[in-house]
LUMPAVEX-273204 format. One line per 5 residues: their letters; for each residue y, x, z of N, C-alpha, C. Coordinates in steps of 0.2 Angstrom, whole numbers. Example, Ala and Ser with C-alpha at 12.3 -4.5 7.8 and 13.67 -1.06 7.14 Angstrom:
REM LUMPAVEX-273204
AS) -28/66/39/-22/62/39/-16/66/39; -11/64/35/-5/68/36/0/64/39 $
***
This chain:
REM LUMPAVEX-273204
XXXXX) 12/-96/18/14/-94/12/8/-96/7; 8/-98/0/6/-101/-4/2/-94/-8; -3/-96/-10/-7/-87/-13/-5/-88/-20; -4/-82/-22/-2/-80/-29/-9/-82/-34; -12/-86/-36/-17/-88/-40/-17/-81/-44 $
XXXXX) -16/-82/-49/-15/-77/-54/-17/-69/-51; -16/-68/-45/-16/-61/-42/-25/-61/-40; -29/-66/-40/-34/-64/-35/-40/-61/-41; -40/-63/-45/-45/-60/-50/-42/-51/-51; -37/-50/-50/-35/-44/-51/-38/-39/-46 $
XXXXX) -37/-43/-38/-37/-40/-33/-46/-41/-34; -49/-42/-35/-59/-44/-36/-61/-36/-41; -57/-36/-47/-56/-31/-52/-54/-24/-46; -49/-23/-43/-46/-17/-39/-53/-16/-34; -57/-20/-30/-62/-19/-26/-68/-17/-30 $
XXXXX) -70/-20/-37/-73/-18/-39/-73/-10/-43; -67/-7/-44/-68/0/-47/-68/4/-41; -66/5/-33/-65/6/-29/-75/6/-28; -79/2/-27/-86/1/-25/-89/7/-30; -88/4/-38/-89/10/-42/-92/14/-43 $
XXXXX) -84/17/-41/-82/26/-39/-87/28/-33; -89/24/-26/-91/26/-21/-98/26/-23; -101/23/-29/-107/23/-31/-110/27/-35; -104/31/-40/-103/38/-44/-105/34/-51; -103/28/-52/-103/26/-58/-96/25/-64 $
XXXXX) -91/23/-60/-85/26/-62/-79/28/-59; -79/33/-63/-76/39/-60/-69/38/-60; -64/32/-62/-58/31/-62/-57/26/-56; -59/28/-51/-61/22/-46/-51/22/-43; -49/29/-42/-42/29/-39/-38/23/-42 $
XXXXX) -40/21/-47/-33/15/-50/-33/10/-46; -38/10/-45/-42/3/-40/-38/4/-35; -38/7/-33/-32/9/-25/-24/8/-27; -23/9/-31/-15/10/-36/-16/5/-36; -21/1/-38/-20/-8/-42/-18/-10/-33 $
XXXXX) -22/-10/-29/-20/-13/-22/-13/-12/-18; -11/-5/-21/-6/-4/-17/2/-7/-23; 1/-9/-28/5/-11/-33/5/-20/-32; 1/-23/-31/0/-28/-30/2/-30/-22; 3/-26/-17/5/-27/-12/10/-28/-11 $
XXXXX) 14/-22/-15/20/-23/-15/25/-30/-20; 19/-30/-25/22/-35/-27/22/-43/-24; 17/-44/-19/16/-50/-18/21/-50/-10; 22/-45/-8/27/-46/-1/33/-47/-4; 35/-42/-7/43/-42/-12/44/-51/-16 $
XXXXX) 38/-53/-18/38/-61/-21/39/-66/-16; 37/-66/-11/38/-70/-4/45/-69/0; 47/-62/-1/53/-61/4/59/-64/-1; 56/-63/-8/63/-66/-12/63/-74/-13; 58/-76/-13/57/-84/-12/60/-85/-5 $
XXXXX) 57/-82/1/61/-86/8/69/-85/7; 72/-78/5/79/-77/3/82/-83/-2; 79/-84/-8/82/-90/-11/84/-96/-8; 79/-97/-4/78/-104/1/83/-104/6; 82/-100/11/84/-100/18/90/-97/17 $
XXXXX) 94/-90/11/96/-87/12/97/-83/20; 91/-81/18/89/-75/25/81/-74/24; 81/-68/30/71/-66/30/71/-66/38; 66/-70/39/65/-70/45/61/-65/47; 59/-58/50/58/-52/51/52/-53/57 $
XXXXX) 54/-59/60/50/-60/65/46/-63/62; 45/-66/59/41/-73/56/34/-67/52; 38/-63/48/35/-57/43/31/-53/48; 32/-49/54/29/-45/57/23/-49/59; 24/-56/61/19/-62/64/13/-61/62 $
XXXXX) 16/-64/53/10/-66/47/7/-58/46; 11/-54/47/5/-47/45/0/-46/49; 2/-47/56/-3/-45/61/-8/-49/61; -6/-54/59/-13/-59/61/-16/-57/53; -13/-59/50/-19/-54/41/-22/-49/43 $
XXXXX) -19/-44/47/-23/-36/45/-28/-34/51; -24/-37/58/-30/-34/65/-34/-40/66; -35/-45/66/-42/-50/69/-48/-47/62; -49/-44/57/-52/-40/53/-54/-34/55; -49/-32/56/-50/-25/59/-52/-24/66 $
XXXXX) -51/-25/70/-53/-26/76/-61/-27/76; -63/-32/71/-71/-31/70/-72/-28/69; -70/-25/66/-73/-18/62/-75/-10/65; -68/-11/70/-67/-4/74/-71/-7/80; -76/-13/79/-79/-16/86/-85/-11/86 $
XXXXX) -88/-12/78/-94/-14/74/-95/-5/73; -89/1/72/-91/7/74/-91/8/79; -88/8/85/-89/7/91/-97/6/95; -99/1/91/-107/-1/93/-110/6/88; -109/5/84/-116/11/79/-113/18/82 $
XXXXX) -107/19/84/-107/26/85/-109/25/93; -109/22/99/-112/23/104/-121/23/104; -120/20/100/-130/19/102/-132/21/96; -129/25/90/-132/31/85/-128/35/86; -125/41/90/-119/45/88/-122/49/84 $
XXXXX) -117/50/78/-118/56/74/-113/61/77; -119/64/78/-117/73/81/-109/75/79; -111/78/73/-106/82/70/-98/77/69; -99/72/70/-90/69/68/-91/65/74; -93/64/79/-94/60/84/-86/60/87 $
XXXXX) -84/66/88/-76/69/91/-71/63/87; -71/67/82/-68/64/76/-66/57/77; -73/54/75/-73/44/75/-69/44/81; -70/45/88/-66/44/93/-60/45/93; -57/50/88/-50/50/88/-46/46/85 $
XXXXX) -51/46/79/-49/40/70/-48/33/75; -53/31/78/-51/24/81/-45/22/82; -42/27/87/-35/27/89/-30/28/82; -32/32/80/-26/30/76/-26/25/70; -33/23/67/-34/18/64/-31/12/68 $
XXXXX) -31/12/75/-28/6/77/-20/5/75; -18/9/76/-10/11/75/-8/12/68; -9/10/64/-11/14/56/-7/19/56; -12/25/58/-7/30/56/-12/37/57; -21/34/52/-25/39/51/-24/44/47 $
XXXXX) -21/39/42/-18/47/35/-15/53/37; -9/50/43/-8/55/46/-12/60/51; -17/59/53/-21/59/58/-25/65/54; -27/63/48/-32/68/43/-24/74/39; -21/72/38/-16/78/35/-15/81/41 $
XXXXX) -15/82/48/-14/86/53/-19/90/54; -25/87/53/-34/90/54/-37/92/46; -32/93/41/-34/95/36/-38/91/32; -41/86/35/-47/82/33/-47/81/25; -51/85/20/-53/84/13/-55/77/11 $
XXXXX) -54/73/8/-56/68/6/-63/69/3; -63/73/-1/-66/76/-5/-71/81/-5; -73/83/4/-77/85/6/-81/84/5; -86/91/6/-95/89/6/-97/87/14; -102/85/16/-105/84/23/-104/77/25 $
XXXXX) -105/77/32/-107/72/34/-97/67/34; -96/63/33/-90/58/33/-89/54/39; -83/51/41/-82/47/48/-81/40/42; -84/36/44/-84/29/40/-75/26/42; -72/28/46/-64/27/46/-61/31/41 $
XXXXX) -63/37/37/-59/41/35/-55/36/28; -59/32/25/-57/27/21/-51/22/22; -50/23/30/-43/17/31/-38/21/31; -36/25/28/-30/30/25/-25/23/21; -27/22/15/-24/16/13/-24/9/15 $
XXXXX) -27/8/21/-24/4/26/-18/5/29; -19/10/34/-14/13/37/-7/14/33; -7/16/26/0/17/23/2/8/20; -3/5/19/0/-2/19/2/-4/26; -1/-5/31/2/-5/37/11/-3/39 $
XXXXX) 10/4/36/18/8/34/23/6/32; 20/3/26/26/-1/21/26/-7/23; 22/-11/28/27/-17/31/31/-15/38; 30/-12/39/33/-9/47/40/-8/42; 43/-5/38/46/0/37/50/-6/30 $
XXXXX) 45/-10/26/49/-10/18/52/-17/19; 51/-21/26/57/-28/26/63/-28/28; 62/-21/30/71/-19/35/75/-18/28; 72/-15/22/74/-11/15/75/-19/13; 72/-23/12/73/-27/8/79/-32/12 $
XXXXX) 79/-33/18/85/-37/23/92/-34/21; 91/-28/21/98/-23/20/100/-26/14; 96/-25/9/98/-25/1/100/-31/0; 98/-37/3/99/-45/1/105/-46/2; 104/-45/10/112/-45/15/118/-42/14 $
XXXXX) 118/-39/11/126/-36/8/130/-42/8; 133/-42/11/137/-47/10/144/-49/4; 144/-46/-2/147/-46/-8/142/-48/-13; 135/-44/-11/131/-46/-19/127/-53/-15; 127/-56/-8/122/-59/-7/121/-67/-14 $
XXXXX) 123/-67/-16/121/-71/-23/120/-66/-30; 120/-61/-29/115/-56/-36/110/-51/-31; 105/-54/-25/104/-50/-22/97/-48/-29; 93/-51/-30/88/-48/-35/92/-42/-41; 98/-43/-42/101/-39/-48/100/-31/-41 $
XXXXX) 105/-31/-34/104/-25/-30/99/-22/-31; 94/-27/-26/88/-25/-28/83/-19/-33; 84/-22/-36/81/-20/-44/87/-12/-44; 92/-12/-44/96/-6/-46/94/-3/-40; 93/-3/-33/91/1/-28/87/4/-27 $
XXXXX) 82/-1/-30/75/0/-28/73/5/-32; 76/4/-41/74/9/-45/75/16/-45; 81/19/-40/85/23/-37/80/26/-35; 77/23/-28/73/26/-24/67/26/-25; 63/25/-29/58/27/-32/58/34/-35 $
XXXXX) 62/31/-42/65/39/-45/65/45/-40; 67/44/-36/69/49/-29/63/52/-27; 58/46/-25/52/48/-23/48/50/-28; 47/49/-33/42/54/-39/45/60/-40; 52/60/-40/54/68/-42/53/71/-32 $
XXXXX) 51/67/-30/51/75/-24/44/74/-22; 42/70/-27/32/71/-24/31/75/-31; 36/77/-37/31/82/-40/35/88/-38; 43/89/-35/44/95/-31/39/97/-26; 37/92/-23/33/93/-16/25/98/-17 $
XXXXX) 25/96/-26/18/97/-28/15/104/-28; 22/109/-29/22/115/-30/22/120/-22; 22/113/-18/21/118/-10/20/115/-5; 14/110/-8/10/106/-3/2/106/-3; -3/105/0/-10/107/-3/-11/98/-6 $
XXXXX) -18/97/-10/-17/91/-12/-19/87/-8; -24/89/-2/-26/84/1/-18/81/6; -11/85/7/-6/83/11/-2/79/7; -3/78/0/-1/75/-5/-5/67/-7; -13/70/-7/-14/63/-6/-16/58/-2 $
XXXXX) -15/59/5/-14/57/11/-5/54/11; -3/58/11/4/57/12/8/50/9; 11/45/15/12/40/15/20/40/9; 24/46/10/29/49/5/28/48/-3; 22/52/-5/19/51/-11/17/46/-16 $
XXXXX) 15/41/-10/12/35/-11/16/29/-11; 20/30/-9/25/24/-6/28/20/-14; 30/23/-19/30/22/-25/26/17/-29; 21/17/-26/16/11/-30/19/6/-27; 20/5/-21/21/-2/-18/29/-3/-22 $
XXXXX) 32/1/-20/39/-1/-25/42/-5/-30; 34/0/-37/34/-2/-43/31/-11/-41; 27/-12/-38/27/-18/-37/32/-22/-36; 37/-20/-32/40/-24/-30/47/-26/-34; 47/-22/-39/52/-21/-44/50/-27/-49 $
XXXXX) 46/-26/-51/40/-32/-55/40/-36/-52; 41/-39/-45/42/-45/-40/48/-46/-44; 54/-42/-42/61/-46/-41/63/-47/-52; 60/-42/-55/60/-44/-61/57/-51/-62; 51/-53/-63/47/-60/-65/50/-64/-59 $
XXXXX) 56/-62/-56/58/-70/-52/66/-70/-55; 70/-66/-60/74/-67/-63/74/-66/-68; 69/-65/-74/69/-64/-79/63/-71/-80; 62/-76/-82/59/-81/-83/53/-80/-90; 54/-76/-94/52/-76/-99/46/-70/-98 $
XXXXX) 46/-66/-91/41/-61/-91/37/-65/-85; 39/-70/-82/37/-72/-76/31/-77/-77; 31/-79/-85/27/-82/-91/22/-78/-93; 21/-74/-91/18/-68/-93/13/-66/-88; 11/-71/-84/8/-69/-78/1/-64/-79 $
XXXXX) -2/-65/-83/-9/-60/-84/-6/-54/-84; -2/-52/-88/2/-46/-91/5/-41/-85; 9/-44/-79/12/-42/-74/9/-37/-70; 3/-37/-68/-1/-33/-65/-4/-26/-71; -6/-28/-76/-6/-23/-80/1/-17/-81 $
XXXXX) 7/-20/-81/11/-18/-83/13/-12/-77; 11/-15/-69/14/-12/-65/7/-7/-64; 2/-7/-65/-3/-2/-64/-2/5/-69; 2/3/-74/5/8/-79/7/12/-78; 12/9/-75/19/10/-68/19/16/-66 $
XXXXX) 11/13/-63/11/18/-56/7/24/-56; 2/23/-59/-3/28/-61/2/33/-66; 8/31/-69/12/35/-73/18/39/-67; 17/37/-64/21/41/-56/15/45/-52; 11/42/-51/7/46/-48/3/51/-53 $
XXX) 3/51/-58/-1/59/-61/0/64/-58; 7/63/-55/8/71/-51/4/73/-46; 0/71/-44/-5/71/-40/-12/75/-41 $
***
């Protein structure tokens, strides 16, 4: 697949407010996260709709191939490299913990891991350097979970020549759905279940993905390439307030 030019300065910007924040210099660093998780969904939603035009179909298999090989030969180093420092420096107090995050950071399925353990984001003390692959993990989620969504919606077999028009009406639906029941959920959830939870979050990637199938049927906004990222960041940060 072909890289979306236009998306890499954004994605340089979204790292850079994320470092930032970790540095306490600015303090809006979460957009930076929304910027990554808007863009993700845009740029998969952008690829699934172009193999769709061409092949009419998405190969599922092909999709599950290209993510693993993107996400784990990285990650694999990674959980190599705490492995090394946690055995021959253990820190005492999370030492349990990293042994457990491993496992589930292999599996993407830490955020879950820390909403069962309570785990504060925002805690004082000492930190597991995994606690940060939450938003790994839930991107991991939306590819396991968001091609089957989009397979369904193409292949209707009535609309499969207005499948962007479905899309877009579907998509819109279920989002809507997920923001009103992430600020239902706000009134009887604590914030760390809220802002862990893959449920809550799952909206940002959506908004991207609706800006995907919009700027590949609408030509006129698709021109507008600088602007596209802006707009979905609006998006999402304007659904996630509830947070």
């Amino acid at each position: 697949m072909k890289r979306i030019k236009y998306l890499d300065g954004f994605r340089g910007i979204a790292v850079l407010m994320v470092l930032l924040f970790h540095f306490g210099i600015f303090k809006q660093g979460f957009v930076g996260v929304e910027l990554f998780f808007v863009l993700s969904g845009y740029i998969i939603t952008h690829f699934l709709i172009i193999e769709q035009g061409e092949s009419h179909n998405i190969n599922l298999l092909s999709f599950f191939r290209r993510r693993i090989s993107r996400i784990y030969p990285p990650m694999i180093v990674m959980l190599g490299v705490v492995i090394f420092v946690f055995t021959n420096l253990p820190v005492i107090p999370i030492i349990n913990r990293v042994h457990q995050e491993l496992f589930y950071t292999s599996i993407g399925a830490v955020n879950w891991y820390e909403i069962a353990h309570n785990s504060g984001y925002w805690e004082l003390g000492t930190k597991s350097p995994l606690l940060h692959m939450w938003s790994i993990a839930m991107e991991m989620q939306f590819y396991l979970v968001y091609p089957f969504y989009v397979y369904l919606v193409f292949n209707i077999q009535k609309l499969k020549n207005n499948f962007r028009e479905k899309y877009i009406r579907s998509t819109i639906i279920l989002t809507t759905f997920l923001v009103l029941a992430t600020f239902y959920c706000s009134f009887h959830f604590d914030f760390n279940s809220l802002y862990y939870s893959t449920f809550s979050r799952i909206s940002s990637f959506l908004i991207g993905g609706i800006f995907a199938a919009l700027s590949s049927k609408y030509k006129e906004l698709s021109s507008k390439k600088l602007l596209i990222p802006s707009y979905m960041v609006v998006c999402a940060d304007s659904a996630n307030i509830l947070l």
